[in-house]
C-alpha positions in Angstrom: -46.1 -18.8 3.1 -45.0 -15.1 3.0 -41.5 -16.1 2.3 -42.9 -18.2 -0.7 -44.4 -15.5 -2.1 -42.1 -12.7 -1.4 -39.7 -15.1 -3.7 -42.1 -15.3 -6.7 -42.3 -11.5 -6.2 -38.8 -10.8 -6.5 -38.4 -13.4 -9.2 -41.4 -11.6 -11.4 -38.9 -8.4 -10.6 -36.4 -9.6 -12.1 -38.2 -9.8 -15.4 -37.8 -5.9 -15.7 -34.2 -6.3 -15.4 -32.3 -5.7 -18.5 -29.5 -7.7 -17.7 -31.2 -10.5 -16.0 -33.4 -10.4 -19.3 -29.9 -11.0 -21.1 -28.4 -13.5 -19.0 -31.2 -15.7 -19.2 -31.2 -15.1 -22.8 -27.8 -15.9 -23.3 -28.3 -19.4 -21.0 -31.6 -20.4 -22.6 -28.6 -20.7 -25.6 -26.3 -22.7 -23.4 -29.5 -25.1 -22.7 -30.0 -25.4 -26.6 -26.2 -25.8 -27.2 -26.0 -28.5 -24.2 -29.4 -30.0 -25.6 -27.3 -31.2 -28.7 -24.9 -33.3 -26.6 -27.4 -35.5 -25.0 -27.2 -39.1 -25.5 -30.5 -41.1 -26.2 -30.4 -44.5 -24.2 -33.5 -45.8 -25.5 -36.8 -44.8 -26.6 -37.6 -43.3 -23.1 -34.2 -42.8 -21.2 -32.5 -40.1 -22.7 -29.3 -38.5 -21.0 -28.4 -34.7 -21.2 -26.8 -31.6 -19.2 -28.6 -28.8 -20.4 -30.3 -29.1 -16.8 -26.9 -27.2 -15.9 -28.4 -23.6 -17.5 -32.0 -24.4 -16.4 -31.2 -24.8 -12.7 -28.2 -21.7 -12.8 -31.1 -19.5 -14.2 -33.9 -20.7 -11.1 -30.4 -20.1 -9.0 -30.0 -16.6 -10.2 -33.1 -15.2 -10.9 -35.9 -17.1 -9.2 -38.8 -19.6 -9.7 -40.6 -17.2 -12.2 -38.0 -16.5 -14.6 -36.8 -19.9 -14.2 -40.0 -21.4 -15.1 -40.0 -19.2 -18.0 -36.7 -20.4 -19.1 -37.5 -23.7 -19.0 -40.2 -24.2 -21.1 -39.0 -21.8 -23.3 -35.6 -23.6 -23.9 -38.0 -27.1 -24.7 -39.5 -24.9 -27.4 -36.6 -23.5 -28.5 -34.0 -27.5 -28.7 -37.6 -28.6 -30.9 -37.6 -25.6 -33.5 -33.8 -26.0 -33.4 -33.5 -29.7 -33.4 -37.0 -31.6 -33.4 -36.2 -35.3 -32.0 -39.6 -36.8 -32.1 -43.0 -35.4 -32.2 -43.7 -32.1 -30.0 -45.3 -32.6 -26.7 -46.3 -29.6 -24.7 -46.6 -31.5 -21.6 -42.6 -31.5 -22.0 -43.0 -28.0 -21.9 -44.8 -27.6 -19.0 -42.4 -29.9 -17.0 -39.3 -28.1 -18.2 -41.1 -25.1 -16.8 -41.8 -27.2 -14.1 -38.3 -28.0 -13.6 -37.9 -24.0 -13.9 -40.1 -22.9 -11.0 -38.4 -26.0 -8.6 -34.9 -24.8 -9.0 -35.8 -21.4 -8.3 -38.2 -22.5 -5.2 -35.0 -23.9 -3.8 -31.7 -22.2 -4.9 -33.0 -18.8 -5.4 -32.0 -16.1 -3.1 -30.3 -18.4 -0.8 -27.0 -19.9 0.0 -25.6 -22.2 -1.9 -24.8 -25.4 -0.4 -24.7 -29.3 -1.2 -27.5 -30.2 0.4 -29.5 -27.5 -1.3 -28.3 -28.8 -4.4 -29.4 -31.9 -3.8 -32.6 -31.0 -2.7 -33.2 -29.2 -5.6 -31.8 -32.1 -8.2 -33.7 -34.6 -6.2 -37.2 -33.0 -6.3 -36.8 -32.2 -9.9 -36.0 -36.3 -10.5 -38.6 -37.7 -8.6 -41.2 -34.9 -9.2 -41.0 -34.2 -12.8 -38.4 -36.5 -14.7 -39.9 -39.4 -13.0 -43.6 -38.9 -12.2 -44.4 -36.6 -14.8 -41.9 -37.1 -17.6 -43.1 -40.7 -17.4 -46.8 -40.2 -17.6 -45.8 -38.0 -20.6 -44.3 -40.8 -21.9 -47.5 -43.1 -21.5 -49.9 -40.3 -22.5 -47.5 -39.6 -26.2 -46.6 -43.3 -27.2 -49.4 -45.7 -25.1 -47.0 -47.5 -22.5 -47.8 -48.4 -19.3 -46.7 -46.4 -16.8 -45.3 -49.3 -14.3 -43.8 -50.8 -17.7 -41.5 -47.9 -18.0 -41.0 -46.5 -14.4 -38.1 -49.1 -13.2 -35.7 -48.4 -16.1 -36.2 -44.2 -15.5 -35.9 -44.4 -11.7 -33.1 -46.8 -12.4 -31.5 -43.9 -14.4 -32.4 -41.4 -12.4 -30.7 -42.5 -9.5 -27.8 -43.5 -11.2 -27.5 -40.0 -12.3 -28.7 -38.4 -9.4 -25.1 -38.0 -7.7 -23.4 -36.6 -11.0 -26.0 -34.0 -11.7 -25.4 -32.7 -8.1 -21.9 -33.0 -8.1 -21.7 -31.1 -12.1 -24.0 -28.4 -10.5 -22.4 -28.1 -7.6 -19.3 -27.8 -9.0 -19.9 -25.5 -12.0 -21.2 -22.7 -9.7 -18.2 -23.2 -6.9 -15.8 -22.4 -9.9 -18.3 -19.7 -11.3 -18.6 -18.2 -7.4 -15.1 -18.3 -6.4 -14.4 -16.1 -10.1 -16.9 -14.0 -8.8 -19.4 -14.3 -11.8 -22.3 -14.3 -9.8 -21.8 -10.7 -8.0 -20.7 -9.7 -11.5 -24.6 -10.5 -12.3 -26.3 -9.3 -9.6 -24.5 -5.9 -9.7 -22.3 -6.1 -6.3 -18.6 -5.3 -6.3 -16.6 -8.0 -6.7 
């Protein structure tokens, strides 16, 4: 439990931090920019990669600024480009999604079954428990009505969210971005 909140500690740090401030500035932009390429299935299965800047930010900075990021990059893709009526409870699972990411990635090594650990607890946590009730809450569906087809998705997409993240910050590692960012020689 000490660990847990030593990590929020040094997460709400991080917010004094100029250039933490302007990295996550610059990939809440990446999530809008990402947010534009996302491909709408149906009515409630919609497919997207701006997950990639949400979970790099909980990676870099920690479940507080991450949580920040998130639900401030959902209010930022609706002023930008509103798809559907605004929801706050979106926001509070892309914070959600925030805080998760940065629970798991932050501070630590990464690895492929971190990753995973991390994609897979924001599926099953928020994109399919809470995203769905959303869902039911916004347009009146059941909840059982449209859980298959999201789980379905879910899991399909579960490996290639992994393997994009994963991959993305091997490549962004080995050019040494990352000790660019946290201030250590290179």
């Amino acid at each position: 439990m000490k660990n847990l909140t030593q990590l929020f500690k040094d997460s709400f740090h991080e917010l004094k931090d100029v250039k933490a401030l302007s990295i996550t500035a610059m990939l809440l932009a990446i999530a809008v920019v990402l947010g534009f390429y996302s491909l709408q299935v149906t009515d409630f299965i919609k497919i997207g990669f701006a997950f990639i800047a949400d979970e790099m930010t909980g990676m870099l900075f920690g479940p507080v600024v991450g949580g920040l990021m998130g639900g401030a990059a959902d209010i930022v893709k609706y002023l930008v480009r509103p798809t559907g009526p605004f929801f706050p409870g979106f926001t509070i699972s892309g914070a959600a999604s925030g805080v998760i990411y940065g629970m798991v990635l932050y501070k630590r090594p990464l690895t492929l079954k971190r990753v995973a650990l991390a994609n897979g607890l924001v599926m099953i946590l928020v994109n399919i428990c809470l995203n769905t009730y959303w869902l039911t809450v916004l347009y009146g569906n059941a909840f059982l009505a449209i859980l298959p087809a999201r789980a379905l998705k879910q899991l399909v997409m579960f490996p290639i969210y992994v393997a994009l993240f994963y991959g993305v910050s091997k490549v962004l590692g080995r050019a040494n971005l990352f000790a660019v960012i946290k201030g250590q020689r290179a």
